[in-house]
C-alpha positions as CSV (number, residue, x, y, z in Angstrom):
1,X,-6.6,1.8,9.3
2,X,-5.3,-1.3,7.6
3,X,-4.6,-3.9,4.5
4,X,-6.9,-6.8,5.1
5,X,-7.0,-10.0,3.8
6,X,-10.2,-12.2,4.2
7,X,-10.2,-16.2,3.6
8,X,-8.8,-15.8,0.1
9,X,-7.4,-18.5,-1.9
10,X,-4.0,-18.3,-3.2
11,X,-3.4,-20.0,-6.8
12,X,-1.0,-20.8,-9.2
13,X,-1.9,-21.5,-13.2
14,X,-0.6,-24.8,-14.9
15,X,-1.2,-24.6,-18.4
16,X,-4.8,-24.4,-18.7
17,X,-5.7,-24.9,-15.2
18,X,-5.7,-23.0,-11.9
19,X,-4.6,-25.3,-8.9
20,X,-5.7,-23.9,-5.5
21,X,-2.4,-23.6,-3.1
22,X,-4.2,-22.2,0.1
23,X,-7.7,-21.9,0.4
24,X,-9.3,-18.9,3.6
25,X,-6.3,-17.2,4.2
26,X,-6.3,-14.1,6.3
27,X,-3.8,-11.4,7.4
28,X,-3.8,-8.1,8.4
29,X,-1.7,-5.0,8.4
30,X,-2.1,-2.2,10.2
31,X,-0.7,1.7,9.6
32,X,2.9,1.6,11.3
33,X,3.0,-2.3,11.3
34,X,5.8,-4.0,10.1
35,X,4.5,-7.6,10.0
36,X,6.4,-10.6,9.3
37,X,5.9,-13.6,6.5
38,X,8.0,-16.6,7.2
39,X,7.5,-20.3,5.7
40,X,9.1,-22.7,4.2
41,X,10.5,-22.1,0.3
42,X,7.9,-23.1,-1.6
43,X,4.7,-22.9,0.6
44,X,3.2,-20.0,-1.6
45,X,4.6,-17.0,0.2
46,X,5.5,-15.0,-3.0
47,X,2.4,-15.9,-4.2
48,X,0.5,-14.8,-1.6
49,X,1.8,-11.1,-1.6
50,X,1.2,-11.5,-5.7
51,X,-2.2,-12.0,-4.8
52,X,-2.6,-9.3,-2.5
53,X,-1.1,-6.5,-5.1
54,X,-3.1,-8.0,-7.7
55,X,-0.4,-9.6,-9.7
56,X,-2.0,-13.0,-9.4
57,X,-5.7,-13.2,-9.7
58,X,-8.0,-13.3,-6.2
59,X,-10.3,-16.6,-7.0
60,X,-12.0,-15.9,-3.4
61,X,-12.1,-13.4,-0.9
62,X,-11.9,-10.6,-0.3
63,X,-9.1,-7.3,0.3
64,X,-10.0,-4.4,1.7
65,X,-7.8,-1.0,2.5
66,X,-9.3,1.0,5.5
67,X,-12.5,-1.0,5.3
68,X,-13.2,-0.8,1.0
69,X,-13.0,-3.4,-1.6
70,X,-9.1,-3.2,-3.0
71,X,-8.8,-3.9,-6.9
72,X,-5.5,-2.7,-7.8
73,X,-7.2,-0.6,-10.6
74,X,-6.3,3.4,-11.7
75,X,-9.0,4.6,-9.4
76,X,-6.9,3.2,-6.4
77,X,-3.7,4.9,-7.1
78,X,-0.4,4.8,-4.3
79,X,-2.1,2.2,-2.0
80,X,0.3,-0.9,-2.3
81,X,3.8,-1.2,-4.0
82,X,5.3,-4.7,-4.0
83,X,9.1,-5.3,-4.2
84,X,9.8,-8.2,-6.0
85,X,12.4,-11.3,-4.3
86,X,14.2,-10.9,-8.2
87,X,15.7,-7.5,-9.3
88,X,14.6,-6.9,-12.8
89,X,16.7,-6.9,-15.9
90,X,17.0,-3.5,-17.2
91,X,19.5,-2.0,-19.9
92,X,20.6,1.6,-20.4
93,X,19.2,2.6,-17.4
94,X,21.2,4.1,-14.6
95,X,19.9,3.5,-10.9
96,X,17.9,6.8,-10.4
97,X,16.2,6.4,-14.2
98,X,15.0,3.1,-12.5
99,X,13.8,5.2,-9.3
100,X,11.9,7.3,-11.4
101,X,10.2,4.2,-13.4
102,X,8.0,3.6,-10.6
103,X,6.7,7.2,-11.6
104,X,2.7,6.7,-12.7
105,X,2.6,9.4,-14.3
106,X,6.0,11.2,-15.7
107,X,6.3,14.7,-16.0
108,X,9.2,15.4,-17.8
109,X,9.4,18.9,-18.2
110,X,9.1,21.8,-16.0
111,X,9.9,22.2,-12.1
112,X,7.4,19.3,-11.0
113,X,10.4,16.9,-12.6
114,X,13.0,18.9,-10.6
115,X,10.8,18.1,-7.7
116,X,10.5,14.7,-8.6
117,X,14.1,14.2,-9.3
118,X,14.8,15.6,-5.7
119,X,12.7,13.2,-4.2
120,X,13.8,9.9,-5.7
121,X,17.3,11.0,-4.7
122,X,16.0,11.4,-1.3
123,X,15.1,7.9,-1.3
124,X,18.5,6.7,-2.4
125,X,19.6,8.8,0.2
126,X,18.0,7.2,2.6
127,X,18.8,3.5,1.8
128,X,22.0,4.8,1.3
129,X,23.3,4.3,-2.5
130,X,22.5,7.8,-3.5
131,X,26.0,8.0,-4.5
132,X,25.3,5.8,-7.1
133,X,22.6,7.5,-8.5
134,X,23.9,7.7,-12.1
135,X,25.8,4.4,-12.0
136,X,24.2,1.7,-14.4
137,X,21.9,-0.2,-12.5
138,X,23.1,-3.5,-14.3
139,X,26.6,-3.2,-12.9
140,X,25.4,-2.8,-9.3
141,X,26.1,-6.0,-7.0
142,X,23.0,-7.6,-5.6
143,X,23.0,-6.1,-2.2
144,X,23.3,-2.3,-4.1
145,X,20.3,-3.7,-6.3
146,X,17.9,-4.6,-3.6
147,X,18.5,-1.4,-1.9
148,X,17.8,0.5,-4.9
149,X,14.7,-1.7,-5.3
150,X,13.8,-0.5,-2.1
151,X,14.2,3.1,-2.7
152,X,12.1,2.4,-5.5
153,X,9.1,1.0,-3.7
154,X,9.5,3.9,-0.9
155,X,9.3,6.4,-3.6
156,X,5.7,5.3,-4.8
157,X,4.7,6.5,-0.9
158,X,2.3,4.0,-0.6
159,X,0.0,3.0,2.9
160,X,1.0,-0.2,2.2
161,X,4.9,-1.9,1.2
162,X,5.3,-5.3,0.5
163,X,8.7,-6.9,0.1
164,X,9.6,-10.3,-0.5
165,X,13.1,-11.2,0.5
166,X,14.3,-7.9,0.1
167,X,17.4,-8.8,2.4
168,X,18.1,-11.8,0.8
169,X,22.0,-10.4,-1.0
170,X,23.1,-8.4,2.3
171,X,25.1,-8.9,4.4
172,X,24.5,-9.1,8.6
173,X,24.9,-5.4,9.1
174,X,23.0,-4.4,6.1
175,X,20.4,-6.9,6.7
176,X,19.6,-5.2,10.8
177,X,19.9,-1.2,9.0
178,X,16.8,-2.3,6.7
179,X,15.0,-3.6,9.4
180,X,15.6,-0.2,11.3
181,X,15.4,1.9,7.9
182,X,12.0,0.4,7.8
183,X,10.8,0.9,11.5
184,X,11.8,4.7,10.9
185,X,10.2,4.6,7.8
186,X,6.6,3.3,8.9
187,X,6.5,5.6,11.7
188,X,7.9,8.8,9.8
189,X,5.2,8.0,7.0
190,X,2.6,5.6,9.1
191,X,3.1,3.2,6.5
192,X,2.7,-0.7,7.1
193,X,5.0,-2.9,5.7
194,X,4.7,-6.9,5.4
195,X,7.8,-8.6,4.4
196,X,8.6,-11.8,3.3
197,X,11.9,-12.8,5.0
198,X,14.0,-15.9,5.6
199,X,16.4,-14.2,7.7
200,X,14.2,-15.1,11.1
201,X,16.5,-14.4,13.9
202,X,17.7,-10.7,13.0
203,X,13.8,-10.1,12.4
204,X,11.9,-11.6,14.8
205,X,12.6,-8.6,17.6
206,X,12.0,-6.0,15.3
207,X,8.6,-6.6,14.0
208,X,5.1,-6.1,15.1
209,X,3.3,-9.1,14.0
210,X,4.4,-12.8,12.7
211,X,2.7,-15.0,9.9
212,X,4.0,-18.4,9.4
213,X,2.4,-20.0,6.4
214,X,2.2,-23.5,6.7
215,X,1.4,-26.1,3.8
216,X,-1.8,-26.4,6.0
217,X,-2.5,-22.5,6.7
218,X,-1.3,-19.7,7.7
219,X,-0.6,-19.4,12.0
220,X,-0.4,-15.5,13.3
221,X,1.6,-14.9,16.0
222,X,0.7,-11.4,18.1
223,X,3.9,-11.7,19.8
224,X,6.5,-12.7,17.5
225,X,8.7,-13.5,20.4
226,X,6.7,-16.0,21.1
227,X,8.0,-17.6,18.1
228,X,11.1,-19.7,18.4
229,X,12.4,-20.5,14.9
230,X,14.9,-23.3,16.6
231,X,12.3,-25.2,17.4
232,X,10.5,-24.7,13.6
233,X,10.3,-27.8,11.8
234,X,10.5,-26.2,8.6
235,X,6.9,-27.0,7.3
């Protein structure tokens, strides 16, 4: 079972027209993976995982989930969540109100919302900021943000996670627990996860599978150990 990616074209709109970034792009990620995205700033990683989600639009190619066509439409419900590199800007809403936001459809009466409640606090629990569950999320730092952000995305219990830069405000410790929060994660809930990360030498042992995206292409590396961001030239 898997998220696959077939030679599609990754694009970006200026004004009225679409510029082509990458053109037969392919990835895949399987149940339990946790697959890296590395690449230069700028190469079109965000906008590749926009494109797989369905945020940006697919020009060509195609995505498939376990072998059928992926749309991102209300038929396909709690296939992919996608964690956004910026936290959003939300008022009046304290972190576990912004848990339950990822909530499709809010029940907000009866046990079912007790249930509910229970389980987004199990997801702060385990990125570890339950403690500020009723603490405005605006006043968090950036570090207590992102792993709120996470918790968010884990609560949707999706096959599929995709997180771009989602250690990008923590520091070293906190940046190897998400690694291993996510390793436990895909293999408690056979999820795959592909993440978008700068932070190359605390991931590189601990994934399954390496993408660098090139402004040429995108290279796949089986072993990620083979991989030796030293030597990178940063293109």
């Amino acid at each position: 079972m898997s998220l696959v990616a077939k030679n599609i074209e990754i694009s970006f709109s200026r004004g009225k027209s679409t510029l082509i970034l990458h053109k037969a792009i392919s990835i895949q990620v399987n149940d339990k993976d946790i697959c890296l995205l590395a690449g230069a700033n700028g190469v079109g990683k965000s906008l590749l995982l926009k494109t797989l989600i369905g945020i940006n639009p697919l020009l060509n190619g195609e995505i498939l989930i376990d072998g059928e066509k992926y749309t991102n439409n209300e038929t396909q419900p709690g296939l992919i969540s996608y964690l956004s590199a910026a936290s959003p800007s939300v008022e009046l809403m304290s972190v576990l109100e912004v848990v339950l936001s990822a909530q499709r459809n809010q029940s907000w009466f009866g046990k079912e919302t007790e249930l509910i409640i229970q389980k987004a606090k199990s997801e702060l629990n385990f990125c570890g900021v339950k403690h500020l569950s009723e603490a405005s999320f605006v006043k968090l730092s950036d570090g207590e943000k992102q792993k709120v952000m996470l918790a968010r995305s884990l609560f949707q219990n999706t096959k599929y996670v995709l997180l771009d830069e989602p250690t990008a405000f923590l520091d070293y410790p906190s940046k190897v627990e998400f690694w291993e929060l996510i390793r436990k994660r895909s293999e408690m809930n056979n999820q795959g996860f592909l993440v978008c990360s700068h932070d190359l030498h605390v991931a590189l042992p601990r994934v399954d599978r390496m993408y660098l995206l090139r402004k040429d292409g995108m290279e796949e590396y089986p072993n990620p150990r083979d991989f030796n961001p030293n030597e990178w030239d940063g293109q």
